[in-house]
C-alpha positions as CSV (number, residue, x, y, z in Angstrom):
1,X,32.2,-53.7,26.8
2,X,35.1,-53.1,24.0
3,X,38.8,-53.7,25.1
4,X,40.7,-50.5,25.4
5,X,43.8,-51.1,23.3
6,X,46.6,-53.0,25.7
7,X,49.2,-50.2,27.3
8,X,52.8,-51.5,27.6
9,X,52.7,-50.9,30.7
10,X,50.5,-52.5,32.4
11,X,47.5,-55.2,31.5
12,X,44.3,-54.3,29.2
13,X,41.9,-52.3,31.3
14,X,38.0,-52.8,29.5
15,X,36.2,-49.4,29.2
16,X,32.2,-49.3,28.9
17,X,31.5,-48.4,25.2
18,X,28.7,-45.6,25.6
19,X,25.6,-45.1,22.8
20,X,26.9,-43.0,20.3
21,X,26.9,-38.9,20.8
22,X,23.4,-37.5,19.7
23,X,23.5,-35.4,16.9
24,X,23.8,-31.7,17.4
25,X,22.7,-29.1,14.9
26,X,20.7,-29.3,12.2
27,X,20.9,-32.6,9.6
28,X,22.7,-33.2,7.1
29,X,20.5,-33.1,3.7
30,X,19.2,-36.5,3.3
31,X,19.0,-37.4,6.7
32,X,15.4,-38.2,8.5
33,X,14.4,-35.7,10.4
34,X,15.2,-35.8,14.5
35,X,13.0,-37.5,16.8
36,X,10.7,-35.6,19.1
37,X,12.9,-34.7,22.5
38,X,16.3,-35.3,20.6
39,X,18.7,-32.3,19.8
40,X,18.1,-31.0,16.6
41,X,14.7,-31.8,17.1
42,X,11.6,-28.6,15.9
43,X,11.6,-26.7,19.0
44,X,8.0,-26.8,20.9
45,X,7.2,-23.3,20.6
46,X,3.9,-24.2,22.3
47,X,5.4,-24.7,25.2
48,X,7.0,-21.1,25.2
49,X,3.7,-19.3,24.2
50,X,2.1,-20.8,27.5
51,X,5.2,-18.8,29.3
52,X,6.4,-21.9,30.7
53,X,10.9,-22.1,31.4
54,X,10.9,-25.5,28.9
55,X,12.5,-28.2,31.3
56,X,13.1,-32.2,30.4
57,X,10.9,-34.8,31.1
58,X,11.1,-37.2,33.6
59,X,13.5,-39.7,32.9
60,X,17.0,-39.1,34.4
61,X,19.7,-37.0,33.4
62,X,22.4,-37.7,30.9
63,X,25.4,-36.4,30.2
64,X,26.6,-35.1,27.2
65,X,29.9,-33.0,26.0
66,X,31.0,-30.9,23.5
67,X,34.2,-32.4,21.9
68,X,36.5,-31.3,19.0
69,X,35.4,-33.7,16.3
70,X,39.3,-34.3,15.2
71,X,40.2,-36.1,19.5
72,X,39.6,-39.8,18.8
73,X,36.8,-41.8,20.1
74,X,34.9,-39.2,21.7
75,X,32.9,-41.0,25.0
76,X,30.1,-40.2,26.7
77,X,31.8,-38.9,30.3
78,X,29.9,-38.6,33.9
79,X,29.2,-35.0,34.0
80,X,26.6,-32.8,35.7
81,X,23.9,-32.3,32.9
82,X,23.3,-32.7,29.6
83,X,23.3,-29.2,27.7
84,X,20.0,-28.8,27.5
85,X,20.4,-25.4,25.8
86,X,20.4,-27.7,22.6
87,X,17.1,-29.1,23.1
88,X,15.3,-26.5,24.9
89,X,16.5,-23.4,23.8
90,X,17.9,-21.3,26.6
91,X,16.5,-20.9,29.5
92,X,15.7,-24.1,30.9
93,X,15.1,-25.8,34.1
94,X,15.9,-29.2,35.7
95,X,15.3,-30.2,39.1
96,X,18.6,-30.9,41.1
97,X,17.6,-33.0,44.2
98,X,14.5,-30.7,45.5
99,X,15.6,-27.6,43.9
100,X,14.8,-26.3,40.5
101,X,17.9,-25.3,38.9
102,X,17.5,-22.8,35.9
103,X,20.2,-22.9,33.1
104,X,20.9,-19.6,31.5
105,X,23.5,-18.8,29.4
106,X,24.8,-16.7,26.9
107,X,27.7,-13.4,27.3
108,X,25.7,-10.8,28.4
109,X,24.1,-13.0,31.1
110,X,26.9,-14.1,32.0
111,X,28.8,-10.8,32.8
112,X,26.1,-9.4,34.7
113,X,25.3,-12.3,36.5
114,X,29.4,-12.6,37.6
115,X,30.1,-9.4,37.8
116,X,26.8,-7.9,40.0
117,X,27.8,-6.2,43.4
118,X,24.7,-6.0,44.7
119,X,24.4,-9.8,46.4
120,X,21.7,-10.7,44.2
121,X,23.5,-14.1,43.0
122,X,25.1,-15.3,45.8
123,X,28.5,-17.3,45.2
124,X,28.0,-21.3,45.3
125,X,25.2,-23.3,46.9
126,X,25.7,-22.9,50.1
127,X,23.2,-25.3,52.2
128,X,22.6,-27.2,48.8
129,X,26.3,-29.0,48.7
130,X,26.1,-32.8,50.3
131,X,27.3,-32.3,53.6
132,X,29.3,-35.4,53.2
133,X,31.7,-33.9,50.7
134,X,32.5,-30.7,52.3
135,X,35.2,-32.3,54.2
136,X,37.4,-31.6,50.9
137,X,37.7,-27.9,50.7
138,X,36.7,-27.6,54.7
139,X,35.8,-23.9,55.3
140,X,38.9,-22.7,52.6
141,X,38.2,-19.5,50.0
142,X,36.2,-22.3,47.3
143,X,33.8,-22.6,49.8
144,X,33.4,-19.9,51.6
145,X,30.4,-17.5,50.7
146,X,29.4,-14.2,52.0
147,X,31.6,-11.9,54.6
148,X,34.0,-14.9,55.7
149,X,34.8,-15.4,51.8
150,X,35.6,-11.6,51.8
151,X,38.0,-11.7,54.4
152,X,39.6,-14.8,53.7
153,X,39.8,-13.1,49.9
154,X,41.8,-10.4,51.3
155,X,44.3,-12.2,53.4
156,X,44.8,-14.5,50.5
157,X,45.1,-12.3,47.0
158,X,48.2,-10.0,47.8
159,X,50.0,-13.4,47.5
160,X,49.0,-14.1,43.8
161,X,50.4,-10.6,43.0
162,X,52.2,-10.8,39.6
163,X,55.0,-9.8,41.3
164,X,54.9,-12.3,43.7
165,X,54.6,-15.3,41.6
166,X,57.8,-14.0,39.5
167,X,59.5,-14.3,42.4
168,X,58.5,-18.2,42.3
169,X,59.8,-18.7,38.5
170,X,63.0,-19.7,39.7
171,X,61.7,-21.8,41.8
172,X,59.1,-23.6,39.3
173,X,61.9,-23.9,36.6
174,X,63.9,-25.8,39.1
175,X,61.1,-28.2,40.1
176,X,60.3,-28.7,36.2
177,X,63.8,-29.4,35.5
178,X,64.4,-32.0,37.8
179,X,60.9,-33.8,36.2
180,X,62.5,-33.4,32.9
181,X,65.9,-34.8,33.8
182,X,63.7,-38.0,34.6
183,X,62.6,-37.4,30.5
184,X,66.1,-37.6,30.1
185,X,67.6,-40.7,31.4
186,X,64.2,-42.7,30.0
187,X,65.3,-41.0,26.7
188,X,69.2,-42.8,26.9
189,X,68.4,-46.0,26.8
190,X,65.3,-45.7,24.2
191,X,64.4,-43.8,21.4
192,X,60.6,-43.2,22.2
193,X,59.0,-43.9,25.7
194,X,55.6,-43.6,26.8
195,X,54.5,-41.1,30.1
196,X,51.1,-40.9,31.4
197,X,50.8,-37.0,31.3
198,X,48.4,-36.4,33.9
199,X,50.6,-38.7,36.5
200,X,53.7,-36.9,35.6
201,X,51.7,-33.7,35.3
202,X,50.1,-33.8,39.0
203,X,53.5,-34.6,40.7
204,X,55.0,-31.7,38.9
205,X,52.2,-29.7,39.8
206,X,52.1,-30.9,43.6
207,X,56.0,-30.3,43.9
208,X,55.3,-26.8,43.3
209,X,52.4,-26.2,45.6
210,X,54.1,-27.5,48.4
211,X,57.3,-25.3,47.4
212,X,54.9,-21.8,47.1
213,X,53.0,-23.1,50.2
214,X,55.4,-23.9,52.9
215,X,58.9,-23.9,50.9
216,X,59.6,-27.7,51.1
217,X,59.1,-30.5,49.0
218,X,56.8,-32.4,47.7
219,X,58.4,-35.6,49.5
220,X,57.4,-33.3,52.8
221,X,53.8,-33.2,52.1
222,X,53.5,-36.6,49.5
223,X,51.3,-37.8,52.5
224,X,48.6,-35.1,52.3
225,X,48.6,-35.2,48.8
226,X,47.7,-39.3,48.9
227,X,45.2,-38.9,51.5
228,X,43.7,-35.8,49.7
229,X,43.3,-38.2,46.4
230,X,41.1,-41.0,48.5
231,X,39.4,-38.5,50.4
232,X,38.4,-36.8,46.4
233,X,37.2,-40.1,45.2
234,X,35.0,-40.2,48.4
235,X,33.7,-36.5,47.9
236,X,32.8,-37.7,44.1
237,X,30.9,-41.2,45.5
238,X,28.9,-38.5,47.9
239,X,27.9,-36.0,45.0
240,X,26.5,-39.0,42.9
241,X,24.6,-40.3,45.9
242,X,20.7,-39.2,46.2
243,X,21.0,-37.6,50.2
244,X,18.9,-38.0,52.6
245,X,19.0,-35.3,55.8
246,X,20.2,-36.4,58.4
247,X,22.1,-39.7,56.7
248,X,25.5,-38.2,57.6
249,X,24.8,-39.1,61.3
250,X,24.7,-43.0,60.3
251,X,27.9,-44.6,61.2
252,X,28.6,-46.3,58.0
253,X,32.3,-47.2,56.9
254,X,32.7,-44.8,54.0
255,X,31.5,-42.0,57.1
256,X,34.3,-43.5,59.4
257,X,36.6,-43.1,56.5
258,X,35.8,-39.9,55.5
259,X,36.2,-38.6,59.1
260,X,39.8,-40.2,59.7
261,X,40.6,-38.7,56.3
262,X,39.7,-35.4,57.2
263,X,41.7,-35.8,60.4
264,X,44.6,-36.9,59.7
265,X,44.6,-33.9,57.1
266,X,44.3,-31.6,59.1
267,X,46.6,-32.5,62.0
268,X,49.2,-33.5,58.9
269,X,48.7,-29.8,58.0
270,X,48.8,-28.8,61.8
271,X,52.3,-30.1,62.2
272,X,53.5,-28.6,59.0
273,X,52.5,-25.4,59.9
274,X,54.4,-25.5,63.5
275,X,57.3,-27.2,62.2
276,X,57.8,-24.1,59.5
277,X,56.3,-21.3,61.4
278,X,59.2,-20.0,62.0
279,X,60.8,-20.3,58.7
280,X,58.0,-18.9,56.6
281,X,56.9,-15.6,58.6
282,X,58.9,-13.7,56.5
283,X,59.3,-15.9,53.6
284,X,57.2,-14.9,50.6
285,X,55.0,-18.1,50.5
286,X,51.4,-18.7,50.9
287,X,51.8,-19.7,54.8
288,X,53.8,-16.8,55.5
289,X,51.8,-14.1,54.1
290,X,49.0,-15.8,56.3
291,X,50.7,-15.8,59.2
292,X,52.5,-12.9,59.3
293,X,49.3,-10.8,58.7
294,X,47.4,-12.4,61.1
295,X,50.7,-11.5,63.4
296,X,50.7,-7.9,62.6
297,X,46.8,-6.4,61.5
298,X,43.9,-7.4,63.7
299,X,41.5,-6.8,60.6
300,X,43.2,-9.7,58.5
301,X,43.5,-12.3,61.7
302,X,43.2,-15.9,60.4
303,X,43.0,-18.6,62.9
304,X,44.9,-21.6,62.7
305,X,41.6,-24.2,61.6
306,X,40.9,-21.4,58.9
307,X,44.8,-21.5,57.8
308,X,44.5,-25.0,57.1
309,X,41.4,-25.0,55.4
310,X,42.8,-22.1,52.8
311,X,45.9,-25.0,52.8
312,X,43.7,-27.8,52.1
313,X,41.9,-25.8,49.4
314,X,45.5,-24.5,47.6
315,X,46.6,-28.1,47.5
316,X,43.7,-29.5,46.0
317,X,42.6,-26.7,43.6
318,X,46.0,-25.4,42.4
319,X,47.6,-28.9,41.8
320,X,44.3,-29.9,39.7
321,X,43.9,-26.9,37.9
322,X,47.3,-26.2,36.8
323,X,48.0,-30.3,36.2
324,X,44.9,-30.5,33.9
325,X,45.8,-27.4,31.5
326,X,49.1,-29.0,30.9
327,X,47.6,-32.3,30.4
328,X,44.8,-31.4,27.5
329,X,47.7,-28.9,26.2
330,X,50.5,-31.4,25.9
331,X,47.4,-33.7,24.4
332,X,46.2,-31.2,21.8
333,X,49.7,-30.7,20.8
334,X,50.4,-34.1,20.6
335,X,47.6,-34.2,17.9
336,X,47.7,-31.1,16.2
337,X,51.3,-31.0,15.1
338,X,51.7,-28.1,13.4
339,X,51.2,-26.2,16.2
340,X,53.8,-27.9,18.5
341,X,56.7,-27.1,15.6
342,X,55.0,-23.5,15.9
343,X,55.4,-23.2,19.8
344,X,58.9,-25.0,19.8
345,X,60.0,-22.5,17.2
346,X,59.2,-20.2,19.4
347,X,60.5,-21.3,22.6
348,X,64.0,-21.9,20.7
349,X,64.2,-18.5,19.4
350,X,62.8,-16.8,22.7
351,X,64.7,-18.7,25.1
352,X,67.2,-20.5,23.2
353,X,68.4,-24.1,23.5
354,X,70.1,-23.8,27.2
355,X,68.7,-20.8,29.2
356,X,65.9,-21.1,31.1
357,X,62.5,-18.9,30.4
358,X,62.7,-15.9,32.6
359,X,60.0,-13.4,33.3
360,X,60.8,-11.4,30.9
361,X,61.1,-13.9,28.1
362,X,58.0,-15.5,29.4
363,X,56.1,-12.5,28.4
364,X,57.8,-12.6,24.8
365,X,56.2,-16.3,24.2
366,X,52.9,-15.1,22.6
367,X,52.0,-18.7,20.4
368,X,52.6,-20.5,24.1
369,X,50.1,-18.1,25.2
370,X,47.9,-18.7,22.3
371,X,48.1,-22.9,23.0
372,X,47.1,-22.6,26.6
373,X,44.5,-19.9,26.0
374,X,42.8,-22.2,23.5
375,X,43.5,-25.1,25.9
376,X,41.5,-23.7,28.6
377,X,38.7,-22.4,26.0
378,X,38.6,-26.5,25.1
379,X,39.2,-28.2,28.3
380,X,38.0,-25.0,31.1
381,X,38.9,-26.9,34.5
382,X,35.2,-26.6,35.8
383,X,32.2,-26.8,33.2
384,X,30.0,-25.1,34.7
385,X,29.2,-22.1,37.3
386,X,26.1,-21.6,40.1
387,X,24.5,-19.1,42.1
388,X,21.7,-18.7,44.0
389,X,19.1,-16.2,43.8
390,X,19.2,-13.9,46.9
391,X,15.7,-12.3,46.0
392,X,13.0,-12.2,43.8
393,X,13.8,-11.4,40.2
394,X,12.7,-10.8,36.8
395,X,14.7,-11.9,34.1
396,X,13.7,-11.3,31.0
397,X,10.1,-12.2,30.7
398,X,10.7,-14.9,33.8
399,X,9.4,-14.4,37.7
400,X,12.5,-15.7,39.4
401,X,11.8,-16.9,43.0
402,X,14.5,-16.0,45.4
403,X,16.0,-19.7,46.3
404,X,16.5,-20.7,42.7
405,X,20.0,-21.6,41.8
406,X,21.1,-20.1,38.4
407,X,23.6,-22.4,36.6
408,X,26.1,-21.4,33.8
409,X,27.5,-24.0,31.2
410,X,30.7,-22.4,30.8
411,X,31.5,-25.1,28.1
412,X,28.6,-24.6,26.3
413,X,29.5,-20.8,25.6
414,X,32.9,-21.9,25.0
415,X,31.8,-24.3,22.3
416,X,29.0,-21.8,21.0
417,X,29.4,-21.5,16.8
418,X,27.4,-18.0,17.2
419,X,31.1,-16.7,19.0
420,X,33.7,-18.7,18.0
421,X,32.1,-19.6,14.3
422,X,31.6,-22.6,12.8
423,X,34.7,-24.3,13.6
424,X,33.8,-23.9,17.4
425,X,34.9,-27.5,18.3
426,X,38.2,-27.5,16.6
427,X,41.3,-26.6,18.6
428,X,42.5,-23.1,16.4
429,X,45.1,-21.4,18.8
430,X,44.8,-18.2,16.5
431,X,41.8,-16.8,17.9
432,X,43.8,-15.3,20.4
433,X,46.7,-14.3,18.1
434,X,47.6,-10.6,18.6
435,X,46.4,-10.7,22.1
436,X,43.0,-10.7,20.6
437,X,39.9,-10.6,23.8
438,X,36.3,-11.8,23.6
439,X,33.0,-10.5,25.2
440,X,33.9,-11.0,28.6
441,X,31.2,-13.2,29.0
442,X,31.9,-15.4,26.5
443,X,35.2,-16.5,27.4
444,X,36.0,-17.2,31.2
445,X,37.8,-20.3,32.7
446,X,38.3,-19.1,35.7
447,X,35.5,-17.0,36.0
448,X,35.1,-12.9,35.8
449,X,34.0,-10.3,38.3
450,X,34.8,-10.5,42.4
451,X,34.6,-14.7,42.6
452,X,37.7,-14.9,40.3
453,X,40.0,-17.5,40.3
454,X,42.5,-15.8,42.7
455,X,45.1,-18.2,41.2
456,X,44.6,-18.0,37.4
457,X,47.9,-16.0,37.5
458,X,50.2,-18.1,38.7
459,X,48.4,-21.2,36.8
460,X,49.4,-19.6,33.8
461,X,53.1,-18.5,34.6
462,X,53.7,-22.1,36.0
463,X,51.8,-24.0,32.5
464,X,53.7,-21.7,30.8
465,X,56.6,-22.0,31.9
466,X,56.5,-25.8,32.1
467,X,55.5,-26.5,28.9
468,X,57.9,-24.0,26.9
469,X,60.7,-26.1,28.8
470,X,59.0,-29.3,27.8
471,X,59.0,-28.3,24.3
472,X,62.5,-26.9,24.0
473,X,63.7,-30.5,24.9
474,X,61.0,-33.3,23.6
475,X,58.3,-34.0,20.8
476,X,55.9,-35.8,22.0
477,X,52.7,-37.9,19.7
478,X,49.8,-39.5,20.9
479,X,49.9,-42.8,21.9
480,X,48.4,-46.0,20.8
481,X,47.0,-46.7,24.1
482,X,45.5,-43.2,24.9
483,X,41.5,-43.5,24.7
484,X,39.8,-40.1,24.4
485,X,37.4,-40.2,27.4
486,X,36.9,-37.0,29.3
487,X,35.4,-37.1,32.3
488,X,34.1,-34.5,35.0
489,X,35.3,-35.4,38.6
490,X,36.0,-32.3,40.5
491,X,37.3,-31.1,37.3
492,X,37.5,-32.2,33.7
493,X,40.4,-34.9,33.2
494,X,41.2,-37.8,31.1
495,X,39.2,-41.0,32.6
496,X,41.9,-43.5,31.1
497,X,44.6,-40.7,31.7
498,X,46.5,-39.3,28.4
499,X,49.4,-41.3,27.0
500,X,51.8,-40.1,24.8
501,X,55.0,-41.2,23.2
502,X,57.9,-38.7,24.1
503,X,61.4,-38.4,22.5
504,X,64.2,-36.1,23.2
505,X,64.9,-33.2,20.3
């Protein structure tokens, strides 16, 4: 391994130096031609004439990403499968576990697979997911398939209303305040510190959860949100781990450990609940809207277990979500500076020096917009997308067996040169000046058609709003420390985290 450059904070931390990224594309003139099997490689057209979906051999599965060429030391990262699209052409099959997974992608796929009413792709995995990780999400709206997910989809989306979450604004800008007041006194007795964005990000992101969930604090619910982080890391050892049926029933430690996590979740969440049942019946947070229509229709009833699995799935998908955009776009600012003097020269002449962004002026900040849009286009908080096959089907010139799961590389279509041209893999916030769109398949983060993100709203008022105020007050440059490896977990993050050097404007 190569020593990661020494933080001032803390000791040197080692970092496993990957082989280098295979080349993608065609070569460069001069170069030797590609080796069989190796993207960029002559395609094996013989294997297509035969009618056969082209699949990998047998050796395992890497992983590799698509990464702007200007981030520094681009790493190999953990994800689920490398984008075989490159060296297959698309389609392409690879066997996950028993189950032959077929890779598609491609806009006009993608909208009809996303968008189709008729329950031919069936939302998720279902029976497929490692029943030793389903103790994260629990039975909340993520995993929920079928007529549950419907009526759990319901209850839930009158509360991410855009009217709704401008209600919260206040709210957010008084959580984000008090993070930057922290900013502030670093900033008095030195000219430049250092934060670890995704560790400030994630508090400031949890603080706010807890606020729109129950209206408390984060200190109320810190707690959940620690056990939540162990009982993630647990989830992420289970995914990597070949399963065996029937393995769950072994009493091994990490099982034991799993269960008392999950319990102590949940009866955390139990008392929370009592303890502000009162109070949030007629608030306007997530709990409240739960459990006053459960109170008052019969047809949008939610039991208490199914309350605190929608809990348990807000927590853990809103904090990451949300924490993660305004990590990679603090990041990409960081290192594309001309478009952090364009965003603060917004934000000063929207907003001004001292008032803080409104709903209204929110609206008005169309280059912020622009940052996070190209953000998520970058750094989408999952990479991918599955359904299964609920019947037979032809696609194309392909015999699809009901059973097959269907997977979507949203990365891969974000990072495709044929949509977003030959600079594809450079971060160029101007594709989406004017309020410019895309094929709606092309472009989706949080996905499109009845599955979508029911949150994507108030992630973007809340990164919006947090990082116009962050701008209005700080510059901030990448650190000396920070080493660019993203990795997928549950979603895409920085392994080493993302240090940057901040200093008060």
């Amino acid at each position: 391994g190569r020593p990661r450059r020494a933080s001032p904070r803390g000791p040197t931390r080692r970092a496993r130096v990957p082989a280098p990224l295979p080349r993608v594309g065609p070569a460069p003139p001069g170069a030797p031609p590609a080796p069989a099997g190796h993207p960029g490689a002559p395609a094996q057209p013989a294997l297509r004439q035969r009618g056969r979906v082209p699949r990998p051999d047998r050796r395992p599965f890497r992983a590799t990403r698509l990464l702007p060429p200007r981030l520094r030391r681009p790493r190999r990262a953990g994800m689920v499968a490398e984008y075989g699209a490159l060296q297959y052409g698309r389609p392409f099959v690879f066997w996950f576990g028993p189950r032959p997974r077929l890779v598609v992608s491609g806009p006009e796929v993608a909208k009809a697979v996303l968008t189709d009413s008729t329950g031919t792709f069936r939302k998720g995995s279902g029976s497929n997911v490692n029943p030793l990780s389903r103790q994260l999400l629990g039975e909340g709206l993520v995993a929920l398939t079928g007529e549950k997910w419907a009526h759990h989809r319901r209850v839930i989306s009158p509360a991410f209303n855009m009217e709704r979450i401008k209600g919260w604004i206040p709210e957010i800008s008084a959580i984000t305040s008090s993070m930057l007041d922290k900013w502030e006194v670093q900033g008095e007795t030195r000219a430049e510190f250092e934060i670890d964005s995704p560790e400030e990000f994630h508090t400031l992101s949890a603080d706010v959860i807890f606020c729109i969930a129950f209206g408390s604090s984060y200190e109320e619910g810190k707690r959940i949100f620690q056990l939540q982080d162990e009982q993630v890391q647990l989830a992420l050892l289970a995914m990597r781990t070949f399963y065996f049926p029937g393995f769950r029933f072994v009493p091994t430690k990490k099982k034991q450990r799993r269960h008392s996590l999950n319990k102590e979740i949940r009866n955390s969440l139990r008392r929370l609940i009592e303890i502000n049942r009162k109070k949030c019946e007629d608030s306007k947070n997530l709990l409240g809207l739960m459990l006053s229509a459960s109170k008052t229709d019969k047809e949008f009833k939610m039991g208490i277990e199914e309350i605190i699995d929608e809990c348990k799935t807000f927590y853990f998908a809103g904090k990451e979500t949300t924490a993660n955009l305004l990590t990679w776009a603090t990041l990409l600012l960081a290192l594309y500076k001309e478009w952090q003097h364009k965003a603060r020269a917004e934000v000063l002449q929207v907003c001004g020096k001292n008032k803080h962004p409104n709903a209204e002026t929110l609206s008005s900040l169309k280059i912020v917009n622009m940052v996070l849009k190209e953000t998520l286009r970058l750094y989408p908080p999952a990479l991918f997308v599955n359904r299964t096959f609920t019947r037979d089907v032809k696609l194309g010139k392909l015999d699809i067996p009901a059973g097959t799961q269907l997977n979507m590389p949203i990365i891969e279509m974000h990072h495709d040169v044929n949509i977003w041209g030959a600079n594809a893999e450079e971060f160029d916030p101007s594709r989406f000046a004017d309020g410019k769109s895309y094929h709606l398949g092309a472009y989706f983060p949080f996905g499109i058609g009845p599955a979508i993100c029911v949150g994507q709203n108030r992630t973007m008022v809340e990164a919006k709003l947090a990082l116009a105020m962050v701008l209005r007050g700080f510059a901030f440059d990448v650190s000396p420390s920070y080493v660019h490896a993203p990795m997928m977990a549950m979603t895409l993050q920085p392994q080493y985290g993302a240090q940057v050097l901040v200093h008060k404007i």
